[in-house]
Backbone and ligand atoms as CSV (ligand in chain L), in Angstrom:
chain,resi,resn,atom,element,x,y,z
A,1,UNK,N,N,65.792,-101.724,99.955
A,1,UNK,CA,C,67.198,-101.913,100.243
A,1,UNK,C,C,67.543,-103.391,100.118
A,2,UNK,N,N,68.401,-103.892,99.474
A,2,UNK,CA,C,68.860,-105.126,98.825
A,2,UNK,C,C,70.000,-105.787,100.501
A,3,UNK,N,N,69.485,-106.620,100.524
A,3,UNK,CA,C,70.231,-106.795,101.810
A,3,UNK,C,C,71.280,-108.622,101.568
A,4,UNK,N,N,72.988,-107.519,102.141
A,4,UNK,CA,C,73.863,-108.712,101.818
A,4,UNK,C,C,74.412,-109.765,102.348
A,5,UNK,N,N,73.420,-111.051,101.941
A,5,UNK,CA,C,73.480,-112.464,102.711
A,5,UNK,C,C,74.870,-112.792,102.569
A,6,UNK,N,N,75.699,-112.346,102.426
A,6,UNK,CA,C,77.120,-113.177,102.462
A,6,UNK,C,C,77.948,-112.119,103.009
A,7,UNK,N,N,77.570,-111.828,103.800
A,7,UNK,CA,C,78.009,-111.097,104.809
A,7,UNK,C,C,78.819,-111.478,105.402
A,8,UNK,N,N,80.197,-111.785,106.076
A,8,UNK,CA,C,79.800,-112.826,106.836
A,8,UNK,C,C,81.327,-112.234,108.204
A,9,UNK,N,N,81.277,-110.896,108.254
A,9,UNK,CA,C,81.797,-110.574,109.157
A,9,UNK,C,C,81.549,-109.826,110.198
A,10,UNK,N,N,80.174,-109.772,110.020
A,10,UNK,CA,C,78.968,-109.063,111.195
A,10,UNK,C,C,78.716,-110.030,112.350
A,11,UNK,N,N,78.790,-109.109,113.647
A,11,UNK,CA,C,78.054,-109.830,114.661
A,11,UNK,C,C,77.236,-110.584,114.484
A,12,UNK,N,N,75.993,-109.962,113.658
A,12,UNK,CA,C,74.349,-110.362,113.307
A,12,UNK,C,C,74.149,-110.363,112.296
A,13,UNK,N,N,72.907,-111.603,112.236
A,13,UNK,CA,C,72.355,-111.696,110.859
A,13,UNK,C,C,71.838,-110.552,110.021
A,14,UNK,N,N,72.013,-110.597,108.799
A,14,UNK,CA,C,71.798,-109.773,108.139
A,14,UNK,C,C,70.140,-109.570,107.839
A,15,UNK,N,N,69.543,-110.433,108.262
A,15,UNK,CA,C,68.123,-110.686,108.077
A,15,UNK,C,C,67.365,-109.801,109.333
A,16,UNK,N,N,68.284,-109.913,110.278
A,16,UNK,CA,C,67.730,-109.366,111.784
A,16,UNK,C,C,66.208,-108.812,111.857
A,17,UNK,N,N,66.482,-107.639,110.706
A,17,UNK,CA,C,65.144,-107.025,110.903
A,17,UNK,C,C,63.752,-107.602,110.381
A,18,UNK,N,N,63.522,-108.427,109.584
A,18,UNK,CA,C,62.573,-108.610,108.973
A,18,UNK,C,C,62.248,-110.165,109.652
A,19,UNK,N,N,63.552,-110.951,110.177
A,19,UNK,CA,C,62.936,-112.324,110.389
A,19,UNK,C,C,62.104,-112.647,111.451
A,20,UNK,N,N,61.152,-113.713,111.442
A,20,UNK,CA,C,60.188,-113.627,112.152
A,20,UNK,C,C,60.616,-114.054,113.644
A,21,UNK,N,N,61.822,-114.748,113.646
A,21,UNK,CA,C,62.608,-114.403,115.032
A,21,UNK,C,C,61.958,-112.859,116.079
A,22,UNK,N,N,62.086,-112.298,114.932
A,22,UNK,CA,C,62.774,-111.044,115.571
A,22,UNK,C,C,60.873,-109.890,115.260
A,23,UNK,N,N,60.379,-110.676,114.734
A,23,UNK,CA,C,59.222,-109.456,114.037
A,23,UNK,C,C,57.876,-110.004,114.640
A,24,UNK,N,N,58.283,-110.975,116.009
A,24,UNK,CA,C,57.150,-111.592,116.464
A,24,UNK,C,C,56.382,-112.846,116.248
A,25,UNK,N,N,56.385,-112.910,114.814
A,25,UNK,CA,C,55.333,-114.071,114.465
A,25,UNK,C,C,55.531,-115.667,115.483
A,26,UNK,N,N,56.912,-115.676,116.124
A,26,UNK,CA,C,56.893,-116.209,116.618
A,26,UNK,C,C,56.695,-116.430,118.203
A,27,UNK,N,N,56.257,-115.268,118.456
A,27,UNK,CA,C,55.924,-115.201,119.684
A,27,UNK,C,C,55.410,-116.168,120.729
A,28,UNK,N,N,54.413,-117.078,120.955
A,28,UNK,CA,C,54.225,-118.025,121.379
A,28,UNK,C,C,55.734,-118.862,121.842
A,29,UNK,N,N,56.460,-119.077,121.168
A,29,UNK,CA,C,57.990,-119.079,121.558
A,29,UNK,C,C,58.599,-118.437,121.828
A,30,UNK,N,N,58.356,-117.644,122.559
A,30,UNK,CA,C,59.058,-116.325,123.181
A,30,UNK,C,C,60.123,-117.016,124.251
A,31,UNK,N,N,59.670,-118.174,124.915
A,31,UNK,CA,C,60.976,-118.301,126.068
A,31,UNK,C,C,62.333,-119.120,125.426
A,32,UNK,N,N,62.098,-119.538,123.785
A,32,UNK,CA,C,63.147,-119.862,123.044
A,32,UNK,C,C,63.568,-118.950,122.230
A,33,UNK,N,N,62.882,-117.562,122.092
A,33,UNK,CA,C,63.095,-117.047,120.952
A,33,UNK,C,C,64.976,-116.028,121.299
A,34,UNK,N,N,64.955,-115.846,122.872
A,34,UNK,CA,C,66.154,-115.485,122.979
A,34,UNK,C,C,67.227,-116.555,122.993
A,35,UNK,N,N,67.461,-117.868,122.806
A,35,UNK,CA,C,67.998,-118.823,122.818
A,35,UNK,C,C,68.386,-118.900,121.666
A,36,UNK,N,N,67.886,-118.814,120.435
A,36,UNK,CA,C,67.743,-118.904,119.370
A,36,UNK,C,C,68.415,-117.770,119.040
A,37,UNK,N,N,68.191,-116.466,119.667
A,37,UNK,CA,C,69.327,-115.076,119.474
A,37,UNK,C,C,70.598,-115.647,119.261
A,38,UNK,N,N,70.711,-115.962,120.907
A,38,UNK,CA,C,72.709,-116.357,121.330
A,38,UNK,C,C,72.955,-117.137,120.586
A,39,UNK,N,N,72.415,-118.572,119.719
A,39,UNK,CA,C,72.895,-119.542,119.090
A,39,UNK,C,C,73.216,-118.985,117.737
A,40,UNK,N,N,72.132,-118.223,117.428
A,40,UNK,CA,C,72.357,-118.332,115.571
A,40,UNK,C,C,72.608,-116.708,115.582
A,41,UNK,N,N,71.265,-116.136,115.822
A,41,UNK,CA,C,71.547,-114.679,115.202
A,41,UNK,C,C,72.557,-113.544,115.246
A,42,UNK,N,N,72.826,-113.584,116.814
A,42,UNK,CA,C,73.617,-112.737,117.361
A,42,UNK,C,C,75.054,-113.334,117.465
A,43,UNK,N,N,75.585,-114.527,117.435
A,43,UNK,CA,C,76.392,-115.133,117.603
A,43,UNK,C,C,77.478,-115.042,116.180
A,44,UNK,N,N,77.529,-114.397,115.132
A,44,UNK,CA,C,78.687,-113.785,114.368
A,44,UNK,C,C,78.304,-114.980,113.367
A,45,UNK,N,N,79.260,-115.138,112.649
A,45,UNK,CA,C,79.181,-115.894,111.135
A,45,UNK,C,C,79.306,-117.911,112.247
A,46,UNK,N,N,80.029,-117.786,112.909
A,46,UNK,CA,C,79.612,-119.668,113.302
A,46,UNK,C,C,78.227,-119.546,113.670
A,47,UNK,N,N,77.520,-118.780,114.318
A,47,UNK,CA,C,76.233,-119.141,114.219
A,47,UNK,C,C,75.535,-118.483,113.452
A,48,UNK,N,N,74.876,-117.557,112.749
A,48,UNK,CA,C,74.082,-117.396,111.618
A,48,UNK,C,C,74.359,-118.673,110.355
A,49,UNK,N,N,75.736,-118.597,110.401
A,49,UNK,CA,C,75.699,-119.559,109.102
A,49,UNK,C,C,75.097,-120.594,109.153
A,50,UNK,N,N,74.719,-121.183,110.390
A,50,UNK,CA,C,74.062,-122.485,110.764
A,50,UNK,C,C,72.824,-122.615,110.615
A,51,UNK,N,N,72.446,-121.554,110.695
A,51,UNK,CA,C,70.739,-121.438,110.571
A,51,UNK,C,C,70.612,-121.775,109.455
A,52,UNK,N,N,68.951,-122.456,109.733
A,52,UNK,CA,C,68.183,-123.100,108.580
A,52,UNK,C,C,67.289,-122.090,107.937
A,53,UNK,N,N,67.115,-121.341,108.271
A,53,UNK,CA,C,66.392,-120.171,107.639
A,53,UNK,C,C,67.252,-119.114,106.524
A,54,UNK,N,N,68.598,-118.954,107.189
A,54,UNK,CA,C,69.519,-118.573,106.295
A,54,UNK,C,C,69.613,-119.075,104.726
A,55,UNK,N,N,69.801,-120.447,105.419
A,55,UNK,CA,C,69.980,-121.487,104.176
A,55,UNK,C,C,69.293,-121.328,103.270
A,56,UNK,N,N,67.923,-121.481,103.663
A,56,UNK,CA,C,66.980,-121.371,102.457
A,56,UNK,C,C,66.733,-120.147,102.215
A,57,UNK,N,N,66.783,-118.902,102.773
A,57,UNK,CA,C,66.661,-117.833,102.076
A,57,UNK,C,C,67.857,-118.003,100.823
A,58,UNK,N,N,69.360,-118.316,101.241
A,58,UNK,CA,C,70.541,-118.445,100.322
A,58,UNK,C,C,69.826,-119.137,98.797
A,59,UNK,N,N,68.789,-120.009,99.067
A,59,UNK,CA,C,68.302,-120.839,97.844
A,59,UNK,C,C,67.558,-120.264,97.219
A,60,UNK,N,N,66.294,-119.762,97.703
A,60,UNK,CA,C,65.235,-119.764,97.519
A,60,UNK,C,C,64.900,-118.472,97.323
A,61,UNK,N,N,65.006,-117.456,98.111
A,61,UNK,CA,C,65.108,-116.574,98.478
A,61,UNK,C,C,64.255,-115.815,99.129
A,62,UNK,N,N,63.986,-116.517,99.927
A,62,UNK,CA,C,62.898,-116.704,101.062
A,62,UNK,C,C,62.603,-117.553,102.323
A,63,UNK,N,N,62.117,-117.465,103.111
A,63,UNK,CA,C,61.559,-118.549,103.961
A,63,UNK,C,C,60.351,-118.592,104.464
A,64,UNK,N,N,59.913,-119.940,104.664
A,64,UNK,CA,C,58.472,-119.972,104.906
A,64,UNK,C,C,58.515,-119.548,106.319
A,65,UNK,N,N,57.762,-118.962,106.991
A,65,UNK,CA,C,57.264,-118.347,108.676
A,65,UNK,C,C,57.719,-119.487,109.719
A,66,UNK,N,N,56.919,-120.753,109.050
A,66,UNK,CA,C,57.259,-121.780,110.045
A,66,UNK,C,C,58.408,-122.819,110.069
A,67,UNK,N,N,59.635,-122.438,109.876
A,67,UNK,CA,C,60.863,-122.742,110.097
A,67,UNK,C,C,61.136,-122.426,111.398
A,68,UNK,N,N,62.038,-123.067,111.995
A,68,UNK,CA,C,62.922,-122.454,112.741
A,68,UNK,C,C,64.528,-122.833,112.730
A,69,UNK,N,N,64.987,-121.862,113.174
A,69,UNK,CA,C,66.721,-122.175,112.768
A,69,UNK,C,C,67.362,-123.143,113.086
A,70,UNK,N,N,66.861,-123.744,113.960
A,70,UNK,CA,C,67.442,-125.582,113.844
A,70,UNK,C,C,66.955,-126.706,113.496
A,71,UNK,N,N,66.276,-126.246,112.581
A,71,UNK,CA,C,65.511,-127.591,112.064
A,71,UNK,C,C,66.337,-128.173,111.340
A,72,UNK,N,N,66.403,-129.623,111.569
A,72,UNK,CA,C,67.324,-130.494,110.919
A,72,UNK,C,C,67.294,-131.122,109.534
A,73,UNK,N,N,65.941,-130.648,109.023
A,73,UNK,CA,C,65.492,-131.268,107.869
A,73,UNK,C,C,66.167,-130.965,107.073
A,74,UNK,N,N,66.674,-131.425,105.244
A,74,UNK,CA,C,67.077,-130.488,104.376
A,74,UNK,C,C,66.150,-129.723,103.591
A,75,UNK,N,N,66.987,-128.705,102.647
A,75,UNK,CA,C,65.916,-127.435,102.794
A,75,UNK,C,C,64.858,-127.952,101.427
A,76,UNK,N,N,65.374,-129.097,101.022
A,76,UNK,CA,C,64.094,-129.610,100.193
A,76,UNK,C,C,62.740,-130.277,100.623
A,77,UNK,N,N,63.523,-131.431,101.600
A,77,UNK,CA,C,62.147,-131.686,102.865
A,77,UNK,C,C,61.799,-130.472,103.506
A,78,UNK,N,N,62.066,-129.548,104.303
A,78,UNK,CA,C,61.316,-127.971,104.360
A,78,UNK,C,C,60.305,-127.783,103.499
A,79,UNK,N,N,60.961,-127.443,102.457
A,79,UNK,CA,C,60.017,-126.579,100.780
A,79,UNK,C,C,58.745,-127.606,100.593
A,80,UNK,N,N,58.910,-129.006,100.679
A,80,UNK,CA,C,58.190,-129.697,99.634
A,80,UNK,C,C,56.804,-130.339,101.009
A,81,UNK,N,N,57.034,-129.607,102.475
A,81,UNK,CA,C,56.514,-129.922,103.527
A,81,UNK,C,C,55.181,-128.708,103.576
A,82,UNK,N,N,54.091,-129.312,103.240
A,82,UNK,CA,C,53.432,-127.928,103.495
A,82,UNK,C,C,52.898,-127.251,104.599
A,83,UNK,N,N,53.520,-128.128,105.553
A,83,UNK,CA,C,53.038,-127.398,107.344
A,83,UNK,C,C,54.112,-126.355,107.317
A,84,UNK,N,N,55.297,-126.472,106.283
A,84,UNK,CA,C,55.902,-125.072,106.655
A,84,UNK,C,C,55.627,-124.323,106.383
A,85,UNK,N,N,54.542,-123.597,105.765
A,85,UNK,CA,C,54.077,-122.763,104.825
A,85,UNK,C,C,52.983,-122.474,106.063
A,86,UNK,N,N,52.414,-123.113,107.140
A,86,UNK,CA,C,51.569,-122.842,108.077
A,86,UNK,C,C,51.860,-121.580,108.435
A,87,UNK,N,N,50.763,-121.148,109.447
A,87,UNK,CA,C,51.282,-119.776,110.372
A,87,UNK,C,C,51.011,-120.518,111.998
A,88,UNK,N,N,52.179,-119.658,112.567
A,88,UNK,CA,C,52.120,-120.485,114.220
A,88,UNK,C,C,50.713,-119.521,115.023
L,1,SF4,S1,S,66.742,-116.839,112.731
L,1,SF4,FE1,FE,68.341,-117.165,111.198
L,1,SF4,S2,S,67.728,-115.913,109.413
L,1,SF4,FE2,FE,66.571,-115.176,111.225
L,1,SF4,S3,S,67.803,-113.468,112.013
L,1,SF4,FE3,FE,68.371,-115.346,113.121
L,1,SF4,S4,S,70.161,-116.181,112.037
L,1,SF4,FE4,FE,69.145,-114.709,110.689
Protein backbone atom coordinates (compact mmCIF):
# COMPACT_ATOMS: atom_id res chain seq x y z
CA UNK A 1 0.00 0.00 0.00
CA UNK A 2 1.61 3.29 -1.31
CA UNK A 3 1.21 5.63 1.51
CA UNK A 4 0.27 9.60 0.98
CA UNK A 5 3.02 11.91 2.43
CA UNK A 6 1.26 15.05 1.49
CA UNK A 7 -1.39 14.47 3.30
CA UNK A 8 -1.78 17.09 5.10
CA UNK A 9 -5.26 17.21 6.62
CA UNK A 10 -5.03 14.26 9.00
CA UNK A 11 -4.73 14.35 12.66
CA UNK A 12 -1.63 11.89 12.21
CA UNK A 13 1.22 11.15 10.45
CA UNK A 14 0.84 9.25 7.69
CA UNK A 15 3.88 7.16 8.54
CA UNK A 16 2.27 6.25 12.03
CA UNK A 17 2.45 2.70 11.43
CA UNK A 18 5.72 1.75 10.33
CA UNK A 19 7.84 4.62 12.11
CA UNK A 20 10.13 3.61 14.58
CA UNK A 21 8.44 6.11 16.95
CA UNK A 22 5.76 4.01 16.99
CA UNK A 23 7.27 0.22 16.06
CA UNK A 24 9.56 0.31 19.14
CA UNK A 25 13.02 0.51 17.92
CA UNK A 26 13.04 3.25 19.95
CA UNK A 27 12.19 2.08 22.99
CA UNK A 28 14.93 2.85 25.37
CA UNK A 29 13.23 6.34 24.87
CA UNK A 30 10.15 5.39 25.85
CA UNK A 31 9.65 8.34 28.49
CA UNK A 32 10.12 10.77 25.30
CA UNK A 33 8.61 8.68 22.92
CA UNK A 34 5.02 10.02 24.01
CA UNK A 35 6.30 13.61 23.90
CA UNK A 36 7.35 13.23 20.63
CA UNK A 37 3.53 11.82 19.88
CA UNK A 38 1.84 15.31 21.12
CA UNK A 39 4.57 17.43 19.33
CA UNK A 40 4.89 15.97 15.88
CA UNK A 41 2.85 12.88 15.22
CA UNK A 42 -0.42 13.25 16.61
CA UNK A 43 -0.52 16.92 16.56
CA UNK A 44 -2.19 17.46 12.76
CA UNK A 45 -0.19 19.02 9.80
CA UNK A 46 1.74 22.03 12.30
CA UNK A 47 3.31 19.26 13.85
CA UNK A 48 4.06 16.32 11.56
CA UNK A 49 5.20 18.79 9.07
CA UNK A 50 7.98 19.68 11.41
CA UNK A 51 9.40 16.51 11.81
CA UNK A 52 12.73 15.61 10.65
CA UNK A 53 11.99 12.26 9.74
CA UNK A 54 9.14 13.38 7.55
CA UNK A 55 11.47 15.53 5.79
CA UNK A 56 13.74 13.13 4.76
CA UNK A 57 11.46 10.48 3.99
CA UNK A 58 9.84 13.62 1.54
CA UNK A 59 13.62 13.41 -0.06
CA UNK A 60 14.89 10.41 0.14
CA UNK A 61 12.42 8.23 0.68
CA UNK A 62 13.31 6.88 3.67
CA UNK A 63 14.81 7.35 7.01
CA UNK A 64 17.60 6.11 8.77
CA UNK A 65 16.28 4.39 12.47
CA UNK A 66 18.45 6.80 14.25
CA UNK A 67 16.81 10.10 13.65
CA UNK A 68 14.64 11.61 15.72
CA UNK A 69 11.99 14.22 14.89
CA UNK A 70 13.74 17.12 16.23
CA UNK A 71 16.87 16.93 15.19
CA UNK A 72 18.09 20.14 14.07
CA UNK A 73 20.57 19.10 11.62
CA UNK A 74 19.83 19.49 7.79
CA UNK A 75 18.74 16.46 6.11
CA UNK A 76 22.12 16.40 4.27
CA UNK A 77 24.24 16.56 7.55
CA UNK A 78 21.71 13.55 8.69
CA UNK A 79 22.40 11.40 5.32
CA UNK A 80 26.12 12.08 5.02
CA UNK A 81 26.42 11.28 9.17
CA UNK A 82 26.96 7.67 9.55
CA UNK A 83 25.90 7.30 13.28
CA UNK A 84 22.53 7.79 11.69
CA UNK A 85 22.47 4.76 10.01
CA UNK A 86 23.36 3.20 13.71
CA UNK A 87 20.76 1.08 15.59
CA UNK A 88 19.80 2.45 19.22
S1 LIG B 1 8.11 10.63 14.15
FE1 LIG B 1 7.69 11.92 12.37
S2 LIG B 1 7.60 10.49 10.61
FE2 LIG B 1 7.38 9.27 12.51
S3 LIG B 1 5.15 9.08 12.78
FE3 LIG B 1 5.88 10.85 13.98
S4 LIG B 1 5.60 12.65 12.66
FE4 LIG B 1 5.51 10.81 11.37
Amino acid sequence: METNLNTCDIKECAREKTCPIYTGVLRYLQPYVEAYKQTYCDAGPDGYEKCKRLEIVKVHGFCPENVLPDDDRTVEEIMSDPESFGKF
